[in-house]
C-alpha positions as CSV (number, residue, x, y, z in Angstrom):
1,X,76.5,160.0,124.8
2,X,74.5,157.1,125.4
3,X,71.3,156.0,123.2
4,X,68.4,153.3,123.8
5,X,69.2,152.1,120.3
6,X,70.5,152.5,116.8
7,X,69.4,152.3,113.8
8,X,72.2,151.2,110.8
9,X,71.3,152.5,107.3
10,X,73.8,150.8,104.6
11,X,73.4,151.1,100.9
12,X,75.8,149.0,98.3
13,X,78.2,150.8,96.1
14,X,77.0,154.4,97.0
15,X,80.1,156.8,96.3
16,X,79.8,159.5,98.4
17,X,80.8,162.1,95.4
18,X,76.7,161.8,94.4
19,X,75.1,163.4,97.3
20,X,73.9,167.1,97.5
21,X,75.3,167.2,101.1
22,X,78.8,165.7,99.6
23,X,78.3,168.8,97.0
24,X,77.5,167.2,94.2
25,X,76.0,169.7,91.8
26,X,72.6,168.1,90.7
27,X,72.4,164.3,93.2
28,X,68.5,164.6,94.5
29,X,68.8,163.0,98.0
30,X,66.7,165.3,100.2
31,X,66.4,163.1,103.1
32,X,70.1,162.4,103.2
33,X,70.9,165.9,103.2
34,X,68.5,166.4,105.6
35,X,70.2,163.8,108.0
36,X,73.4,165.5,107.0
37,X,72.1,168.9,108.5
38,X,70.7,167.2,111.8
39,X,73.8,165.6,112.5
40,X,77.7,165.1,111.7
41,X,79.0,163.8,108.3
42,X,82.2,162.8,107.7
43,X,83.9,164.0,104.5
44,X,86.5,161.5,104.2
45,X,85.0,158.5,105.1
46,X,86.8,155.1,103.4
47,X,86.0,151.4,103.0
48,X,88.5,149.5,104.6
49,X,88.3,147.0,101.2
50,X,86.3,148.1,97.8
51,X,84.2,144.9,97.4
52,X,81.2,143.7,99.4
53,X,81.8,141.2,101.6
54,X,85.5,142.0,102.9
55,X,83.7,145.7,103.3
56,X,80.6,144.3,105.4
57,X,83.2,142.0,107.3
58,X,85.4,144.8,108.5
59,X,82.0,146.4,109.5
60,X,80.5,144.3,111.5
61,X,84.3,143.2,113.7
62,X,85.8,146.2,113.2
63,X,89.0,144.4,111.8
64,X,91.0,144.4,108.6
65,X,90.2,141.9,105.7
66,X,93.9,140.1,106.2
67,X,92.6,139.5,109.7
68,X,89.0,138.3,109.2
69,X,90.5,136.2,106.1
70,X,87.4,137.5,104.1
71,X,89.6,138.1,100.9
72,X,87.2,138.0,98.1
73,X,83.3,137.8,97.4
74,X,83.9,133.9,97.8
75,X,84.8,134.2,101.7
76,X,82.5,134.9,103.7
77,X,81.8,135.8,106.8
78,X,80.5,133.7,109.2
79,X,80.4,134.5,112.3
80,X,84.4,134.8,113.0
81,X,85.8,136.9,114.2
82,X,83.1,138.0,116.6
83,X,80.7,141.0,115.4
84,X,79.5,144.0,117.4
85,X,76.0,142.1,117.1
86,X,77.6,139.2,119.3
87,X,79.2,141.8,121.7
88,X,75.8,143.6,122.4
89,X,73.7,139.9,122.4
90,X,76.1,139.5,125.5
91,X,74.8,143.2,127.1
92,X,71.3,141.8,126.3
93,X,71.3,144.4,123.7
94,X,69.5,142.4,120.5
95,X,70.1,143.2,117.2
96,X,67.6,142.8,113.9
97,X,68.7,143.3,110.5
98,X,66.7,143.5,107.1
99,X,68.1,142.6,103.6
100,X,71.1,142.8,102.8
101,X,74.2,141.3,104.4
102,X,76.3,139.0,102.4
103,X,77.5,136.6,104.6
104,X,78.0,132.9,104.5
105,X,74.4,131.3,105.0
106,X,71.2,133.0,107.5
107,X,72.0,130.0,109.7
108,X,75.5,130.8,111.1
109,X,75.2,132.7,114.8
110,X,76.7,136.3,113.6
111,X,75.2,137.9,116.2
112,X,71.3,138.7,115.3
113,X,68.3,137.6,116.7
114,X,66.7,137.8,113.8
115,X,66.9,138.0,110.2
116,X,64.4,138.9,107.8
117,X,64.8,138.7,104.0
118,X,68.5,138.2,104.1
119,X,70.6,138.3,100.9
120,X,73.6,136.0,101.0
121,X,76.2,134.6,99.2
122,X,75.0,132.2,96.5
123,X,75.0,128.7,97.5
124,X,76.7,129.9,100.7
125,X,79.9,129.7,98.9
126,X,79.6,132.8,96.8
127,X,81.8,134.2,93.3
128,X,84.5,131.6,93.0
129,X,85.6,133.3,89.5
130,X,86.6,136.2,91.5
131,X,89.0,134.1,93.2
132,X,90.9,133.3,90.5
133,X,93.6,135.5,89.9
134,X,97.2,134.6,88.7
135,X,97.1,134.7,85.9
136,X,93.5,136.8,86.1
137,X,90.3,135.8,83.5
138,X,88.5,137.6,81.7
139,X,84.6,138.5,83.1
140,X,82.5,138.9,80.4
141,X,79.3,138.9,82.0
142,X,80.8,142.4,83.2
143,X,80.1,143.2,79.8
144,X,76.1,143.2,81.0
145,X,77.1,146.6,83.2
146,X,77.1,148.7,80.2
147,X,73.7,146.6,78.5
148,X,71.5,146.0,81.2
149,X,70.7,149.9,82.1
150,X,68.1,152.2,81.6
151,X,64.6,152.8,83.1
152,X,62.3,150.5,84.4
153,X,62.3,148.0,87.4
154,X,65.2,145.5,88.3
155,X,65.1,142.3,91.4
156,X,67.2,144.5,93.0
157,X,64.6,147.6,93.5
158,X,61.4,145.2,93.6
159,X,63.9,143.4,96.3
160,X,64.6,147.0,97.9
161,X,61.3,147.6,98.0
162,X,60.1,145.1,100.0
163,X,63.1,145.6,102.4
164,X,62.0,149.3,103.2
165,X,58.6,148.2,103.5
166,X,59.5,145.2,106.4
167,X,61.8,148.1,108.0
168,X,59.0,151.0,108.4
169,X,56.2,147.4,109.5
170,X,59.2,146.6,112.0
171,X,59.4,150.2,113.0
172,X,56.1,150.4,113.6
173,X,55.3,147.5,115.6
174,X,59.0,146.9,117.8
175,X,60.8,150.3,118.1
176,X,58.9,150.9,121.0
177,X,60.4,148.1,122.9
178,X,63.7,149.0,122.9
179,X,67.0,148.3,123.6
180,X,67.7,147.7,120.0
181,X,70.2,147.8,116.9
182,X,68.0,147.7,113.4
183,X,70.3,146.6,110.8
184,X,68.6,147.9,107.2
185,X,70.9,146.9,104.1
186,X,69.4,147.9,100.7
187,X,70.8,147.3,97.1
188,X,70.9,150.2,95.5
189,X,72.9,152.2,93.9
190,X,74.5,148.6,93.0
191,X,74.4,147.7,89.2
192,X,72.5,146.9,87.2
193,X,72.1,150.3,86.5
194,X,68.7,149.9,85.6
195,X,66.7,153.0,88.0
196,X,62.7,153.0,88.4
197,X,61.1,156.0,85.7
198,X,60.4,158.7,88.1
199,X,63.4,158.7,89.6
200,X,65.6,158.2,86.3
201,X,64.0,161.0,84.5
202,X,65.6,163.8,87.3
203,X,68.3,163.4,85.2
204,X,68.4,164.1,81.4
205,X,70.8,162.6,80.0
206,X,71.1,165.5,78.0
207,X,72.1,167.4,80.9
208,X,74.9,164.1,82.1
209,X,78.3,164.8,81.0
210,X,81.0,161.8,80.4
211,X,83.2,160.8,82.9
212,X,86.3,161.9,83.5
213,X,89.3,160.2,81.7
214,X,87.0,157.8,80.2
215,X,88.7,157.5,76.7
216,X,91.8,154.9,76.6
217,X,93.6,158.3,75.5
218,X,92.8,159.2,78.8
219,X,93.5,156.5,80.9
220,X,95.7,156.9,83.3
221,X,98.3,153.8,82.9
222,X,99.7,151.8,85.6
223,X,100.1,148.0,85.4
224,X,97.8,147.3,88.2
225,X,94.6,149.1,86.4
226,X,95.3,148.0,83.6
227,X,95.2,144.4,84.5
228,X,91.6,145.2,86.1
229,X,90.5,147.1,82.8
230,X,91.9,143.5,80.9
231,X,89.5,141.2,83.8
232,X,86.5,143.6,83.7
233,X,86.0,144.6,80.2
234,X,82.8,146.7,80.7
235,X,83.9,149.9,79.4
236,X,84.1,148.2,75.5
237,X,80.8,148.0,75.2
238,X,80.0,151.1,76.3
239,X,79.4,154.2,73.6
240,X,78.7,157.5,74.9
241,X,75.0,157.8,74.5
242,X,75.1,154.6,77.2
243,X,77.3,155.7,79.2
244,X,75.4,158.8,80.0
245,X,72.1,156.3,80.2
246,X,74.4,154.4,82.6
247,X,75.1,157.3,84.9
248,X,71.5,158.7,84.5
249,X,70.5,155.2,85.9
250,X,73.2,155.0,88.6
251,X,72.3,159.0,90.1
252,X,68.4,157.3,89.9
253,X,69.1,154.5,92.0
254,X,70.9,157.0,94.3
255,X,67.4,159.5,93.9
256,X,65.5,155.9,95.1
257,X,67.6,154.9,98.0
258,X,67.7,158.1,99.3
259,X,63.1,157.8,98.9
260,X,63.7,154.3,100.7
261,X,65.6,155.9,103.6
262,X,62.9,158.7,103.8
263,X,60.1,156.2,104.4
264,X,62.2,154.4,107.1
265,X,63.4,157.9,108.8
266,X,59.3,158.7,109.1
267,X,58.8,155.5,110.3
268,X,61.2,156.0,112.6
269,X,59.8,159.1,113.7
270,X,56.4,158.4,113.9
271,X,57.5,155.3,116.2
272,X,58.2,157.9,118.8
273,X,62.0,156.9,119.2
274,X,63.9,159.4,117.3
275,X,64.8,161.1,120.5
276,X,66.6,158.0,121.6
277,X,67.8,156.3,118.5
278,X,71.3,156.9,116.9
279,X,71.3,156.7,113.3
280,X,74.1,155.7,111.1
281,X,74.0,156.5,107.6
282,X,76.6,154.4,105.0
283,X,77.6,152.4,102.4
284,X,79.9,149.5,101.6
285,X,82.4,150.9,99.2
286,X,81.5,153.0,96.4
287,X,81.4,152.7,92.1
288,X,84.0,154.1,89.9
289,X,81.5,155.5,87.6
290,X,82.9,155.2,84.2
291,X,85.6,157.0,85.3
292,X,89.1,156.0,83.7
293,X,87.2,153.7,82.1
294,X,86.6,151.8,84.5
295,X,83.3,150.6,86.4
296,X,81.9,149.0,89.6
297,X,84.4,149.0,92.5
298,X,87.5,147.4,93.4
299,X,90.0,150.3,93.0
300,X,91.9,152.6,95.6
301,X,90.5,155.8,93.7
302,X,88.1,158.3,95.7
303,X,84.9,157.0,93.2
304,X,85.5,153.6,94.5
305,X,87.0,153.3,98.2
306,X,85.6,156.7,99.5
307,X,81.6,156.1,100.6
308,X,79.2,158.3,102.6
309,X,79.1,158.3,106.4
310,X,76.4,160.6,108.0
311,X,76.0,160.5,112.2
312,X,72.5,161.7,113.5
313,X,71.3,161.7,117.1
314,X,71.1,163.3,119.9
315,X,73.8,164.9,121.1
316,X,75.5,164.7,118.2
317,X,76.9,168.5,116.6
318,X,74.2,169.5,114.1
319,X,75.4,170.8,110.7
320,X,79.6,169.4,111.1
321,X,81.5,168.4,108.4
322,X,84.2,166.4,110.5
323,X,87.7,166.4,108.5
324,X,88.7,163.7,110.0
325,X,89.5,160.8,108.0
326,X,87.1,157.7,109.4
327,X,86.3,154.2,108.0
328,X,84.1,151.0,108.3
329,X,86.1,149.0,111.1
330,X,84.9,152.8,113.0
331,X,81.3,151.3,113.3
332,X,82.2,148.7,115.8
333,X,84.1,150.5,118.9
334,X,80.7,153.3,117.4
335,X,78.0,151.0,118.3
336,X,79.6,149.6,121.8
337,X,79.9,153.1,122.7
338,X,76.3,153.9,122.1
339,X,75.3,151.5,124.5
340,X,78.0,152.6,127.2
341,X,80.3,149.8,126.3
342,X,84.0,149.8,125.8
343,X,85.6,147.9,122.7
344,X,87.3,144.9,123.5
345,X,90.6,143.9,122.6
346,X,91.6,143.2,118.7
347,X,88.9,145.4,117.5
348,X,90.4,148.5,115.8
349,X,89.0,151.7,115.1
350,X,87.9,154.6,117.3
351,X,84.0,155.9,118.5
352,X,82.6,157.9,116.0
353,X,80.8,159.2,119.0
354,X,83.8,160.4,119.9
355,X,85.8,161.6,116.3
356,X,82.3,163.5,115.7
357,X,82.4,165.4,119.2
358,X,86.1,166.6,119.0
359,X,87.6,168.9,116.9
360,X,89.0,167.8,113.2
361,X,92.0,165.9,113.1
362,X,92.8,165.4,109.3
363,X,96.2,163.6,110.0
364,X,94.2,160.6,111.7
365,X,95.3,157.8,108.7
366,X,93.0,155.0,107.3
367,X,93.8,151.9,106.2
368,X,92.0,149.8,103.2
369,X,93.2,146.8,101.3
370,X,92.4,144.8,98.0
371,X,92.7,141.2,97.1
372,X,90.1,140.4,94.8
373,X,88.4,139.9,91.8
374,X,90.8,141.9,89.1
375,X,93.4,142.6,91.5
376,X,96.4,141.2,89.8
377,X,98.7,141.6,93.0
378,X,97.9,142.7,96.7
379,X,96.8,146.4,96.7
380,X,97.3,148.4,99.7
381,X,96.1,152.2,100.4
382,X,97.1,155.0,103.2
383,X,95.1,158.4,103.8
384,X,96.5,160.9,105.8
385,X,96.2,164.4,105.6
386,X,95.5,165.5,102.1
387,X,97.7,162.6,100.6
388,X,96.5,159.2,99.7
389,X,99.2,156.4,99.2
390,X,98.4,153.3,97.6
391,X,100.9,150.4,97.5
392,X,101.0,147.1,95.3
393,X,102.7,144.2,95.9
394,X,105.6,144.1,92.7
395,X,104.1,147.2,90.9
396,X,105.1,151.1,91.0
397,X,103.5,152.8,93.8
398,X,100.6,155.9,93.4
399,X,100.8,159.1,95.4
400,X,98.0,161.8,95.1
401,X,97.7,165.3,96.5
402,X,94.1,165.6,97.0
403,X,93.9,168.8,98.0
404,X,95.8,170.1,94.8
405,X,94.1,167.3,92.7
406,X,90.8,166.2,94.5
407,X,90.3,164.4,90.9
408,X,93.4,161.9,91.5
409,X,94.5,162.9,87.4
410,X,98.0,163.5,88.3
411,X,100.1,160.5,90.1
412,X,103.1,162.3,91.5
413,X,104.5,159.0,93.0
414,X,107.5,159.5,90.5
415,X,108.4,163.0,91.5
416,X,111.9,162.6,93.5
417,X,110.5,165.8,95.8
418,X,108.2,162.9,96.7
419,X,110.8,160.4,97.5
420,X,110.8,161.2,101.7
421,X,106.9,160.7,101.6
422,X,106.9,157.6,99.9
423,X,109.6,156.5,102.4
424,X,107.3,157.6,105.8
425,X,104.3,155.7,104.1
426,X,106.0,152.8,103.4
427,X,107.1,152.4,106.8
428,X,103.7,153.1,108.7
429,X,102.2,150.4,106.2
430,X,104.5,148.0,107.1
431,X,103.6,148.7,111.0
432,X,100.1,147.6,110.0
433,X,101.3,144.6,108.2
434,X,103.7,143.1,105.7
435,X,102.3,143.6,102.4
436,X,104.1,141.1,100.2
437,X,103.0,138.2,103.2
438,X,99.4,139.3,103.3
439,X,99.5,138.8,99.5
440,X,101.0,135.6,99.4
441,X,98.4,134.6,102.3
442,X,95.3,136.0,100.0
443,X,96.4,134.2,96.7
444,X,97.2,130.7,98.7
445,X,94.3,130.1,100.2
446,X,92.4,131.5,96.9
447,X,93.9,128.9,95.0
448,X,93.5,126.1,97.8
449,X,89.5,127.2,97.5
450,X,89.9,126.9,93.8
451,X,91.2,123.5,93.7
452,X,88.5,122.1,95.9
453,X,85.6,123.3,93.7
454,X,87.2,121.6,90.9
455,X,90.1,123.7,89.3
456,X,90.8,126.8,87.5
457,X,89.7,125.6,84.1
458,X,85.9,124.5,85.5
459,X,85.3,127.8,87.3
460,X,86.3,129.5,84.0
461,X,84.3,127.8,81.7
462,X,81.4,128.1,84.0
463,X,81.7,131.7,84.3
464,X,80.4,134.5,86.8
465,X,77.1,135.7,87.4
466,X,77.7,139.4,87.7
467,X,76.5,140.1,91.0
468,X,74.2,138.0,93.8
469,X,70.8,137.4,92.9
470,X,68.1,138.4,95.3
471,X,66.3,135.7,97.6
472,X,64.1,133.6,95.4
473,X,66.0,133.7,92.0
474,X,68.6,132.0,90.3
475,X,72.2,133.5,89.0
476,X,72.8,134.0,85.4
477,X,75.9,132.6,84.4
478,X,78.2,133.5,81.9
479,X,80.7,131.3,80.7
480,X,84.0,131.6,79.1
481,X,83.0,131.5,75.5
């Protein structure tokens, strides 16, 4: 099937267990859902890395972070590898994106013709503490997840605001003169967890129960999460009034993304070019919730590397929930195809065109990858079928069964009926690459972009600022002390 243009919807940190078309009990996104029923969704759709900017790399070359090099929120992209958006420039297909992107700088060539109100990296070189690791700090402005929330108005939403409202004036005055690829990236549901009124009070916090396994009696242990409980220490200053304020706020700013992509949809509609426009509906990786005690991203567990991934168009099946397993580095090969182009060589992934027209094929396996802030060694994870293997470099491995334990509460990695599984997974990761090298890779050239910004010990002291501030304001630091 071939479209006149597409139109790329991508939220930040938008788990895809809080949606009502994902079957979450009481998530308010109408318009999502209603995309959901026009078109195809994808039920196990995965980040190919849990943290922004390896995620958004992946998406736009549709290659793994160990080959784009993008290892933590302080690399990058910049225009290398090529994108899709370079690969369409050369069809004399443009592409325009709005808000959100997180690369390097708006002046390196990735691709667009045009960027308006891009968010990048700070300084162009972006969250240098989260490039220290070995041993790993301690981020205390993490501490500001669990006290900045409640209702009112954040930069992020007034930012998000203004990016719907350049998407439905660009709508309105260019969709008719099409070929084109809109790229629209908001903010939310990204922390802080601070949600606009109407859409915070859907949900009661009376209603809001805790999250699962978030008492340390509850934790699940393994080295490698606790190390990123020790670096990200969010969860002590949480009690459980706040943490139920905290999800209240996190299933608003789901309740206002999903208004924001409304407004664009009618826009897009009332352009006259729904017929002819693919849209894709996503998000970067997703947000651990509180659960386990833990918070943000950055982990291999559903909350955090599974996200939403909704295909509407013509021509694609109304109403399927595709069991195939899909991720991020799908978009490129997905966007090519739209405009009756093959991939080229390098790029990985398959069509989504294509996964969405054919019949299921759970066994399809999906690849993702961690080497960032909190990540005390390499982390490495493998879905196929209904298990989900997820490999660190020096630590025990984790093995879930998600169809007998969607919840991931129950690591049978240590059951010896497992030991043939473990084996077979092994072995297909290290046909995609050699973990322990990849690790040593990430770390060396983390430390060689340490040293030339003046050391461990400054980068500490000076602190982190949390998460990027929107054009036109400053970070707030938070220093060691």
């Amino acid at each position: 099937m071939r479209y006149r243009n597409v139109l790329v919807l991508m939220s930040d940190e938008h788990s895809n267990k809080v949606l009502g078309c994902y079957d979450h009990p009481s998530a308010r996104t109408p318009n999502l859902d209603r995309l959901a029923s026009g078109g195809t969704r994808f039920a196990s759709a995965y980040t190919n890395c849990p943290i922004c900017i390896p995620a958004r790399a992946s998406f736009a070359t549709g290659r793994y972070t160990f080959e784009t090099g993008c290892w933590d929120n302080a690399f990058p992209y910049a225009g290398s590898p090529p994108s899709w958006s370079h690969a369409l420039r050369e069809k004399h297909v443009p592409s325009y994106s709005i808000g959100k992107l997180h690369y390097r700088n708006a002046t390196d060539d990735t691709g667009f013709t045009e960027q308006i109100l891009p968010m990048h990296v700070l300084d162009g070189i972006g969250d240098l503490l989260g490039a220290v690791r070995d041993p790993l700090p301690v981020r205390h402005k993490s501490r500001a997840v669990a006290t900045d929330i409640g209702p009112g108005e954040s930069r992020y939403t007034e930012y998000d605001r203004k990016i719907t409202a350049a998407a439905c004036d660009w709508l309105t005055h260019h969709a008719a003169q099409g070929p084109w690829v809109l790229f629209v990236g908001w903010v939310a549901p990204h922390f802080p967890l601070i949600a606009p009124q109407e859409f915070y009070d859907l949900y009661p916090t009376a209603g809001i129960g805790l999250p699962k396994a978030c008492k340390p009696d509850q934790w699940p242990r393994h080295p490698w999460i606790d190390a990123m409980r020790d670096c990200f220490i969010t969860d002590r200053s949480f009690t459980d009034e706040t943490r139920r304020v905290a999800i209240a706020c996190y299933y608003g700013l789901v309740s206002f993304l999903d208004h924001n992509v409304g407004r664009v949809l009618a826009a897009l509609e009332s352009s006259g070019t729904r017929s002819e426009t693919l849209v894709i509906y996503t998000s970067d990786h997703g947000d651990n919730m509180g659960a386990r005690g833990l918070w943000g991203k950055s982990t291999m567990y559903e909350e955090s590397v599974a996200i939403p991934l909704i295909l509407a168009g013509r021509g694609i099946p109304s109403g399927k929930i595709s069991q195939t397993p899909v991720s991020l580095i799908d978009a490129y090969p997905t966007l090519l195809h739209a405009f009756g182009q093959d991939s080229i060589p390098g790029v990985r992934g398959q069509s989504l065109l294509d996964v969405a027209g054919a019949p299921s094929h759970p066994e399809r396996m999906v690849f993702a990858e961690y080497h960032a802030a909190g990540a005390a060694t390499g982390a490495f994870m493998l879905r196929r079928g209904c298990y989900k293997y997820v490999h660190y470099v020096d630590m025990p491995p984790q093995l879930f069964d998600l169809a007998a334990d969607p919840e991931e509460l129950h690591d049978i990695a240590g059951d010896p009926a497992q030991a043939a599984r473990l084996e077979r997974f092994s072995s297909e990761l290290q046909a995609i690459c050699d973990p322990r090298g990849v690790d040593r890779r990430a770390k060396a050239e983390q430390a060689a972009l340490i040293e030339r910004h003046g050391g461990r010990e400054k980068i500490i002291a000076k602190g982190g600022f949390g998460a990027t501030p929107p054009p036109g304001y400053k970070p707030d630091y938070s220093g060691s002390a």
